[in-house]
N, C-alpha and C positions, 0 to 999 in steps of 0.2 A: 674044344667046342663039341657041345653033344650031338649024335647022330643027326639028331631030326634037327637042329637048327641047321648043321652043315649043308644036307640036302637042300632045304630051303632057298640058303646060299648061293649055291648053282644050280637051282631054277631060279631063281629074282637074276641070274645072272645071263642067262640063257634068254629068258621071256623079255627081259625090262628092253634091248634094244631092238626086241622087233616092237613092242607097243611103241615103244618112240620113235621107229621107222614106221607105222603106221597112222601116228598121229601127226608126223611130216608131210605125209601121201595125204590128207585128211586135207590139212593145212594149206596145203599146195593148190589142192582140188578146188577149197574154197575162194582161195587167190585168184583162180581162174572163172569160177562163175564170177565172182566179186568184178575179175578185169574185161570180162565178156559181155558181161550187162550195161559196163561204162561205156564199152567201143558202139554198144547196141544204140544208147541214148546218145550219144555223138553221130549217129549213122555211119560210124566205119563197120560196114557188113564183114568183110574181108577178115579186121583182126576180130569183130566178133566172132565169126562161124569157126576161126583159128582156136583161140581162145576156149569156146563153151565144146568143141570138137574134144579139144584134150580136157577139157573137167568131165566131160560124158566117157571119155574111155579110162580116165580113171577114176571115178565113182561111177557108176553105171549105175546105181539107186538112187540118185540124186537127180528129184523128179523135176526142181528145180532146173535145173542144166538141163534138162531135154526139155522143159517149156522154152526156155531159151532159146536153145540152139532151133528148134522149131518158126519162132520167131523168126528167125536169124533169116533163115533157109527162103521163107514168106517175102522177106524185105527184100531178097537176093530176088528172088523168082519176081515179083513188080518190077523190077527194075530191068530183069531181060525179054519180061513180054510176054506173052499166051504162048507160044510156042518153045522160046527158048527156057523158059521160069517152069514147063511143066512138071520136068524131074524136080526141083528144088520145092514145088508146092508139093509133090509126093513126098518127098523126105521132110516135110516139115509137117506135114499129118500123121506120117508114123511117129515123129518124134513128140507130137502133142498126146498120141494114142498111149504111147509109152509111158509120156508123166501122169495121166490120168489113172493108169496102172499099177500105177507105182504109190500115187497120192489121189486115191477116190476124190476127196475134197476138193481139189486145185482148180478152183473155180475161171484163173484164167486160161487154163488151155483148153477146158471145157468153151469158155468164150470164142477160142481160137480154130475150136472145132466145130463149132454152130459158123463161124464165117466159112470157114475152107466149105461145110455141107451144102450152104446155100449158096454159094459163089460158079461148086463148079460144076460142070453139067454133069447127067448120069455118066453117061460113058468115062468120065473121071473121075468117079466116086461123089456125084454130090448128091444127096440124100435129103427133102423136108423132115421124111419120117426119123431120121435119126438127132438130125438137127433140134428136133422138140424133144427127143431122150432125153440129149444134154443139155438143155431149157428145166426139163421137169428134175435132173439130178441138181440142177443149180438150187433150183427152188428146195427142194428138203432142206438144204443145205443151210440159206439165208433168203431171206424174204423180201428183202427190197434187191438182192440182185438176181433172182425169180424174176420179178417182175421185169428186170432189164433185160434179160436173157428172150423173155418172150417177145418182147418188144423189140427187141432186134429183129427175132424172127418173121413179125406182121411189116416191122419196114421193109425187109428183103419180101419179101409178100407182095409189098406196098399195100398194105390193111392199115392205113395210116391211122385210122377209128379207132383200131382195134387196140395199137401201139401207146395209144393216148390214154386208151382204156387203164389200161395195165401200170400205166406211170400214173396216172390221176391217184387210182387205188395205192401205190405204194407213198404218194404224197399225203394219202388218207392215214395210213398207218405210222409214216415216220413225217411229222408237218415242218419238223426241225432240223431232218437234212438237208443240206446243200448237195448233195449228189441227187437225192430224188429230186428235187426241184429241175436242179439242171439239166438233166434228163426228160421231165414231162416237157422243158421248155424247148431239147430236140425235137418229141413228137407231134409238138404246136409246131413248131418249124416248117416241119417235113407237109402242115397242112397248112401252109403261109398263114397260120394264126397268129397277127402280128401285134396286137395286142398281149392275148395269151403267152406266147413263147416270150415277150418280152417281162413282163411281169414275173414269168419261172424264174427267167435269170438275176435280175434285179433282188428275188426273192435272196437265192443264192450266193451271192455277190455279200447281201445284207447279212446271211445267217455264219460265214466264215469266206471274208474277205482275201483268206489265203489260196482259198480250193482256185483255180487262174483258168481252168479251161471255159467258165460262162463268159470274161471278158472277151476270149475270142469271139464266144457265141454274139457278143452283145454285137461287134463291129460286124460279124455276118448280117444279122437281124437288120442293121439300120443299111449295110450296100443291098439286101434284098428288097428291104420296104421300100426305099430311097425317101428316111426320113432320121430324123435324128442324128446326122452325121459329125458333128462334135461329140456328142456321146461316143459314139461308136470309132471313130479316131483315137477320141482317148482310151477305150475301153482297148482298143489294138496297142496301141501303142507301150500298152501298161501290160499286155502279155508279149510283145515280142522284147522287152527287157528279162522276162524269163526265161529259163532255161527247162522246156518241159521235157518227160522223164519218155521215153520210148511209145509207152502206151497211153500220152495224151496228144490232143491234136500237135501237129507241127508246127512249125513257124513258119514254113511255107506258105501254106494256106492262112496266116495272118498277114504275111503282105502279099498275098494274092486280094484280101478283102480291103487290105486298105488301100490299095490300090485303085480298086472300083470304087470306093468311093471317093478321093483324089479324081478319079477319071468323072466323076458324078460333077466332084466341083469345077470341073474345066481346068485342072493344074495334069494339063497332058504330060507334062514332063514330069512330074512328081511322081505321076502316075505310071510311068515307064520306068523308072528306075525304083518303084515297087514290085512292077510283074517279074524284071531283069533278077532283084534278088528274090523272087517266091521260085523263078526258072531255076538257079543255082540249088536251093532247096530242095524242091518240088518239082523237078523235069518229067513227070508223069502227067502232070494234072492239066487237065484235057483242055480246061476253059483259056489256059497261058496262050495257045498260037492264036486262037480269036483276039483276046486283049491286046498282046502286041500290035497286032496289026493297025487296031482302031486308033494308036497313040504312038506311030509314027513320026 
């Protein structure tokens, strides 16, 4: 064998099992964001934060795994409260800070960093003026979630006008999505425009029958109006057969709403063993001690 093929030789011999101990490590890594995002959309925080913990200490540029784990941290810190959740809302804003770092574009932890700025007070870093940076980089970016990005920011505001403004305009531009829609029909919502918000989603519902978080919206719409309540039953009933993905509403708050409205229709029991499982789900949410109580 001639010189220069021999060399070759033992270097392909030398090199080949670390690239394939490294596209193990690669592999690995991905397995675990891959298993950290299921435990996430399951709500096991515990094997999530385990999980996306070791895909982030072994890819550390893997801006994915730190929106995650970030996430993770967010879910964790709700669940032990203002005081105990402080350190884990800390560490879930560095780790969103990181993937935006890491991945300029990453448009959801930019979303996750406009909530943490407006959520928490100065004294714990919450910020409007930075909150609208990450509003104004959303928007270079993409144009109708610009518009949502801002619009989060006028409902944390409560600029409900203003929120409507800005989803009107991206309804203007894109008339064909179902996520604008669904969205102008949150910020009819948030101003009990019970007409309006109900027509977004209807819109929604009509332009891709699959998109499942307006059905929620629809069974909120008709226990806030207290009108339509067959609609809004079935419209509940037809997302809590879904299995929504981490970052669309819960199912909690689907039988939290079908619940009120069972409670509407005098089926007090029905209605209690809706609050009972939106409580399992959803042991944060504030309206469940009131509800129980009324349907004793």
């Amino acid at each position: 064998m001639p010189m220069t093929r021999r060399k070759n030789a033992r270097l392909a011999a030398f090199v080949m099992p670390l690239l394939l101990g490294t596209c193990a490590l690669a592999a690995a890594d991905v397995e675990s964001v891959a298993t950290g995002r299921a435990a996430l959309d399951r709500g096991d925080l515990d094997a999530a934060i385990a999980q996306l913990e070791k895909a982030v200490a072994g890819a550390p540029s893997n801006a994915e795994a730190h929106y995650l784990l970030g996430v993770s941290y967010a879910r964790k810190g709700e669940k032990e409260g203002l005081f105990g959740g402080m350190s884990l809302f800390k560490r879930a804003k560095a780790e969103w800070l990181r993937a935006v770092e890491l991945n300029p574009d990453g448009i959801d932890a930019r979303f996750s960093l406009i909530d943490f700025y407006m959520n928490a007070p100065g004294i714990a870093g919450g910020s409007e003026a930075k909150a609208l940076e990450h509003a104004a980089e959303i928007r270079k970016r993409d144009a109708l979630e610009g518009h949502r990005a801002y619009a989060r920011v006028f409902t944390f505001q409560k600029k409900h006008d203003a929120a409507a403004k800005e989803m009107a305009e991206a309804v203007r531009e894109q008339p064909g999505s179902a996520k604008a829609h669904y969205f102008l029909g949150n910020a009819l919502l948030n101003q009990a425009d019970w007409k309006g918000s109900l027509r977004e989603y209807e819109t929604a519902v009509s332009l891709d029958a699959a998109y499942m978080p307006p059905y929620l919206r629809i069974g909120q719409h008709a226990a806030r109006s207290e009108s339509n309540y067959p609609r809004g039953e079935e419209a509940l009933r037809k997302y809590l057969a879904y299995k929504p993905a981490f970052d669309e509403p819960g199912l909690g708050n689907a039988w939290y709403w079908l619940g009120v409205i069972q409670e509407k229709n005098g089926q007090k029991a029905e209605a209690r063993e809706s609050y009972l499982n939106a409580q399992k789900l959803a042991p944060n949410l504030k309206e469940l001690a009131e509800a129980l109580k009324r349907v004793r």
